[in-house]
C-alpha positions in Angstrom: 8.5 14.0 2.5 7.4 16.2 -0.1 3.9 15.5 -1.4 4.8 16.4 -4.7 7.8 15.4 -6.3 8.7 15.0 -9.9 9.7 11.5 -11.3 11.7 10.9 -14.1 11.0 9.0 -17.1 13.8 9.1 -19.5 14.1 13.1 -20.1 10.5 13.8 -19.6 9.3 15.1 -15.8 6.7 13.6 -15.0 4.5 15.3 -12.0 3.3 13.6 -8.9 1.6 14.0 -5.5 1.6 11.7 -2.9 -2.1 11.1 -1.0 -1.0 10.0 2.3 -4.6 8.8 3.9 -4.8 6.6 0.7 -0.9 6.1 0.4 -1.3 6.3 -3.2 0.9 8.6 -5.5 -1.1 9.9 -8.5 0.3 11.1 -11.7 -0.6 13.6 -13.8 -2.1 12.0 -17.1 -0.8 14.7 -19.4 3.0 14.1 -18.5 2.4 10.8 -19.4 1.3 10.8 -22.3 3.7 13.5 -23.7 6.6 10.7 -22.5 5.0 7.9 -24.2 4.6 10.5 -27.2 8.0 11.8 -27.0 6.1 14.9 -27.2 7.4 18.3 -25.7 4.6 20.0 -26.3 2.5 20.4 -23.5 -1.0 21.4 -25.8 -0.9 18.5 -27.7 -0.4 15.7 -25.2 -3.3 17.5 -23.6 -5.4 17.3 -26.8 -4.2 13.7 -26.9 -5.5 12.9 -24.0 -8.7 14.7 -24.6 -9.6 12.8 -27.8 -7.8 9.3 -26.5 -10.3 10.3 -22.7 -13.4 11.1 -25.5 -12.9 7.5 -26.9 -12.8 5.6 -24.1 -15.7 7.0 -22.7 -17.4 5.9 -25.9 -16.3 2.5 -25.3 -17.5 2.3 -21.8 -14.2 1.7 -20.5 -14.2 3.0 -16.6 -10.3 4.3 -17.3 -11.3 7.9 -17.6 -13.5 7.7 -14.4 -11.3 6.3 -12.6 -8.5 9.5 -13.1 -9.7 12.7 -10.7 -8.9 16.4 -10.9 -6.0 17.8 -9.1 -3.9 20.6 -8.5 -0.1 20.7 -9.9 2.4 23.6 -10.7 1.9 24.2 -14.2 4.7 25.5 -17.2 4.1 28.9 -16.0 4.2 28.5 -12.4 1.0 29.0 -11.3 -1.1 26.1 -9.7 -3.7 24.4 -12.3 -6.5 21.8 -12.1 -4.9 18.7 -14.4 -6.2 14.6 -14.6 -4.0 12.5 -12.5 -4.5 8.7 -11.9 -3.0 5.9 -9.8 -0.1 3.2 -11.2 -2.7 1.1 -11.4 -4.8 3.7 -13.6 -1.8 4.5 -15.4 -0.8 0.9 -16.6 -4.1 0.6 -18.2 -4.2 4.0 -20.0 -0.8 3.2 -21.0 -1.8 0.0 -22.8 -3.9 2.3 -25.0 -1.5 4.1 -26.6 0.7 3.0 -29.7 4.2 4.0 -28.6 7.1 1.7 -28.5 8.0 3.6 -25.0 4.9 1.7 -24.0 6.2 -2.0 -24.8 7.9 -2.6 -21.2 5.1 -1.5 -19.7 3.3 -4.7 -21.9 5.3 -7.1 -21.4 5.7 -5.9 -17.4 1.9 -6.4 -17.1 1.4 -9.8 -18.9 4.2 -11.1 -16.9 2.3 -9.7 -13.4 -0.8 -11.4 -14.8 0.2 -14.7 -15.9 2.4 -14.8 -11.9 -1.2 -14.0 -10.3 -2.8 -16.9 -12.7 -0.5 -19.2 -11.5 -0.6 -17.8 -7.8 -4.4 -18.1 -7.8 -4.5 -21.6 -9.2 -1.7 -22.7 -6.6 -1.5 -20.1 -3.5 2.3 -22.1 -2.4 3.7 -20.3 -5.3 2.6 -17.0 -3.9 4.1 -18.0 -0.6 7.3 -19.3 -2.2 7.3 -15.6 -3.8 7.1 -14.0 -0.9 9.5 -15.7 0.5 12.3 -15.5 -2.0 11.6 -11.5 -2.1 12.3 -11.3 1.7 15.6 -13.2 1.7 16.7 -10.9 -1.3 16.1 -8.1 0.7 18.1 -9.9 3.3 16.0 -10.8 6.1 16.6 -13.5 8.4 15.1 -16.9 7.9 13.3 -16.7 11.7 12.2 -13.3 10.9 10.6 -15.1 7.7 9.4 -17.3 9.8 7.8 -14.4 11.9 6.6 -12.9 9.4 4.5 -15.3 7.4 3.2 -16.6 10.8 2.0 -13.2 11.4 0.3 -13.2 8.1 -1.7 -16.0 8.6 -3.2 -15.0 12.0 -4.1 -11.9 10.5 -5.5 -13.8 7.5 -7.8 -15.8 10.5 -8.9 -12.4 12.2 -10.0 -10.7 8.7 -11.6 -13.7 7.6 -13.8 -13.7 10.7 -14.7 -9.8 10.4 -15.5 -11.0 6.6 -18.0 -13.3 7.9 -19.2 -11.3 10.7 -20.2 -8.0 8.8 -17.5 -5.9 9.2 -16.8 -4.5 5.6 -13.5 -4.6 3.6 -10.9 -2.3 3.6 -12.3 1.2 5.3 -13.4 -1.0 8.6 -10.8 -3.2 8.3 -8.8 -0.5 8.5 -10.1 0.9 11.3 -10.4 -2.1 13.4 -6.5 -2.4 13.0 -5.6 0.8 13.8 -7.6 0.5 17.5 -5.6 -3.2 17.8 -2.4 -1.6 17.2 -2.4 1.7 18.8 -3.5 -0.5 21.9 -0.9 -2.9 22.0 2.0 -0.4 20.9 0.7 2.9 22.0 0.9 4.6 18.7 -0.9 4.5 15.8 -0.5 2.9 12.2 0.5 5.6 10.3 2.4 7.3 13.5 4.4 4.3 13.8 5.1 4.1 9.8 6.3 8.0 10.0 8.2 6.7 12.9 10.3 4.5 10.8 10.2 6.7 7.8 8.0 4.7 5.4 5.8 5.7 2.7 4.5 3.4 0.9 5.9 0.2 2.2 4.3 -2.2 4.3 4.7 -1.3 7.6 4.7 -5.3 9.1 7.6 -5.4 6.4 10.0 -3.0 8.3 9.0 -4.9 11.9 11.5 -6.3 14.1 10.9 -9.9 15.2 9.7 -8.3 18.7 7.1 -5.7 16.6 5.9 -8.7 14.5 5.3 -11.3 17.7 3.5 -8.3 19.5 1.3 -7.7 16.6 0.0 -11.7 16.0 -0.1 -11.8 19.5 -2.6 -8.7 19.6 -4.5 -10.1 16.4 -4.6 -13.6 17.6 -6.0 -12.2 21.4 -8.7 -10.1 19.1 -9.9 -13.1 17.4 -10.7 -15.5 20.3 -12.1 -12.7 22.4 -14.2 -12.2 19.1 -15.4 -15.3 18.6 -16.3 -15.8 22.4 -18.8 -13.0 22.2 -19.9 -13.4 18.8 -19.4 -9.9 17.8 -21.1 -9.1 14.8 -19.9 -5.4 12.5 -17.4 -2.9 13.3 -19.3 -1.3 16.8 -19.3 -4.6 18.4 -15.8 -5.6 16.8 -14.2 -2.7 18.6 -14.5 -4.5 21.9 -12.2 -7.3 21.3 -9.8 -5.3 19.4 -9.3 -2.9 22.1 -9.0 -6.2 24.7 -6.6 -7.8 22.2 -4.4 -5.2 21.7 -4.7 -4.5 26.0 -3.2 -7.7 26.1 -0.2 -7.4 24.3 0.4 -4.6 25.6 0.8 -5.6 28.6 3.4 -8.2 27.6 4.9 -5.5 26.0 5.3 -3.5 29.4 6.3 -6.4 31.2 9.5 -7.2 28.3 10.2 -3.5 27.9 10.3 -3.7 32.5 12.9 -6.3 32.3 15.1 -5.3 29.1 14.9 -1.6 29.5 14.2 -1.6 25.6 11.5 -0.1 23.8 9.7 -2.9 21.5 8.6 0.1 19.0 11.2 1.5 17.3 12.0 3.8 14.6 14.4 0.8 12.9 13.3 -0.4 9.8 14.5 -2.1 6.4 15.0 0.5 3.7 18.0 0.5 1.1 19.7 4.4 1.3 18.3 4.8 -1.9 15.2 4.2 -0.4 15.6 6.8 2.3 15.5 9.4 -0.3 12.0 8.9 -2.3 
């Protein structure tokens, strides 16, 4: 994939790159701004931005720190430091500019937010969502089923490193990739390159064999967990490497009897997917 693509917005470019250890695309602030501007000019969307960046700083709004110097081919070729920020980043400078380009990107947000209001206050309706999303995309109803059972034992297993002192995200993280490099032989982002995925899910493109091996691994790493009361990420990396060693060796033992590899390159992605 290349890292740094242009996107489209109407008949303005706007320029990209693609962080693949975050697996977050980043756009260049300027570019959109000059689209929401209908401005051609690249000088004044800059100055835009400078004074709109300027005011938000005044009004302590965490916006402009959250946007971070990159790299990007500029007009004339040459490669130039420029502010680029994340969708999420994006959406809320967005709201801050009077353009009527900007009002579907309005009415996108409040309708996201009022979904997660009503999500939070009944979590079936997220489930129901999730649900409905995976049959339009034409999945089966047991590999639904496989799915959203896999969710909640891995819901169990991060609730316990939650409560046991292994911190969010980075050590979560890291924890998974030792469970599922164990059990499959490759690791998480190996096995997403494998099936050609960027910034999709990777339990989304698993076959009901690759989701089955994966609760069995996170459900092994759990109890072995709470039998020896493992407390932070050092002592977590015991059970994860025993849970993913034992589906792994289910794994061997299926793949002895079929002849067929459980981890495969298959996955779920429209053709037009294929291409981003």
């Amino acid at each position: 994939m290349d890292k740094n693509q242009l996107a489209i917005f109407e008949n303005f470019k706007i320029r990209r790159h693609y962080n693949e250890k975050e697996e977050v695309w980043y756009f260049s602030v300027v570019d959109i701004i000059g689209a929401l501007l209908d401005q051609n000019d690249f000088q004044k969307s800059r100055s835009y931005w400078k004074k709109l960046a300027q005011r938000l700083r005044e009004e302590g709004s965490q916006v402009v720190t959250n946007c971070h110097r990159l790299k990007m081919v500029a007009a004339d070729g040459k490669m130039r430091e420029t502010d680029v920020a994340s969708v999420e980043t994006i959406l809320r400078i967005i709201q801050t500019v009077p353009s009527k380009r900007a009002e579907p990107f309005k009415l996108w947000l409040a309708k996201v937010g009022y979904e997660r209001l009503q999500e939070m206050a009944d979590p079936e309706k997220s489930i129901n969502r999730a649900r409905e999303n995976w049959q339009k995309h034409g999945r089966s109803n047991q590999w639904i089923q496989q799915r959203m059972m896999g969710q909640e034992i891995r819901n169990k297993l991060t609730d316990y490193w939650k409560n046991n002192e292994v911190k969010e995200k980075k050590e979560y993280a890291i924890l998974t990739n030792i469970i599922h490099e164990e059990w499959s032989g490759v690791s998480v982002q190996s096995h997403k390159k494998m099936k050609g995925l960027k910034t999709q899910n990777l339990r989304d493109h698993m076959s009901d064999a690759e989701l089955v091996f994966t609760a069995l691994a996170e459900l092994s790493t759990r109890q072995i967990a709470e039998t020896m009361e493992t407390k932070g990420l050092e002592e977590n990396k015991i059970p994860a490497i025993k849970g993913g060693s034992i589906a792994k060796n289910a794994r061997k033992s299926l793949e002895a009897k079929t002849g067929k590899p459980v981890v495969t390159g298959k996955n779920f992605l429209l053709a037009s997917e294929v291409k981003k």
